[in-house]
C-alpha positions, 0 to 999 in steps of 0.5 A: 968411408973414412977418407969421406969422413975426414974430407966431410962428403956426405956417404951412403954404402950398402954393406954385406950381411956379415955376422956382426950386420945380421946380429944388428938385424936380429937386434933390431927386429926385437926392438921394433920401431919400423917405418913404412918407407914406400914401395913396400919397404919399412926401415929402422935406424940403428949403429954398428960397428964392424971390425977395422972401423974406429967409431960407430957409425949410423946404418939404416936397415930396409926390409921388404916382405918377400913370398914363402912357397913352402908356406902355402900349406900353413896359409890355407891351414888359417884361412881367416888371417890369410883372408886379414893379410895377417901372417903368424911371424914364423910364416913371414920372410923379409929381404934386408938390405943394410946401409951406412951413411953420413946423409942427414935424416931427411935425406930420402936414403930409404928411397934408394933401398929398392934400386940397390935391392934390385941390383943386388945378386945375391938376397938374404933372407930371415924368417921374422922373428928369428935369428937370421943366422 
């Protein structure tokens, strides 16, 4: 990154959900603000930085709401919210995925959120609302 810093080129990295990443997630799931992005993606903005980086730097955060099997149970136990498309927040789970990047606003980077999630072999996943630690 920083070596594209200095040579000004433009950069998009994915990086690993380390503590500090899932801390920044935590954060921003408290904050609210997220944007529908397509494809069933909903994005934040926001700025980390990771030990062994000397500035922060700009991340985007894509989510994807992803299917619970153990909570069928508590679905049909509210069958009227089941029916609204509406879960509790403690019924809800999200894949995250986190980027770092240089690229201006309007450049569509969440557009590439779904290609990565999909070569990613390894999904983390975070009940919403609490600390995915």
């Amino acid at each position: 990154m920083a070596e594209c810093e200095a040579r000004g080129i433009p950069y998009l990295f994915k990086l690993r959900q380390t503590a500090k990443v899932k801390t920044l997630i935590a954060a921003l799931e408290q904050k609210g603000g997220w944007v529908y992005c397509g494809q069933g993606f909903e994005g934040i903005e926001g700025e980390l930085q990771l030990t062994g980086w000397n500035c922060k730097r700009r991340v985007i955060v894509g989510r994807r709401r992803i299917q619970t099997g153990g909570a069928e149970e508590e679905k049909n136990a509210l069958p009227l919210l089941s029916q609204c498309g509406e879960l509790p927040m403690e019924l809800v789970s999200y894949e995250y995925i986190v980027l770092v990047t240089t690229m201006p606003y309007e450049t569509p980077a969440l557009q590439l959120v779904e290609p990565l999630c999909q070569t990613c072999g390894s999904r983390k996943t975070s009940r919403g609302g609490d600390n995915p630690s």
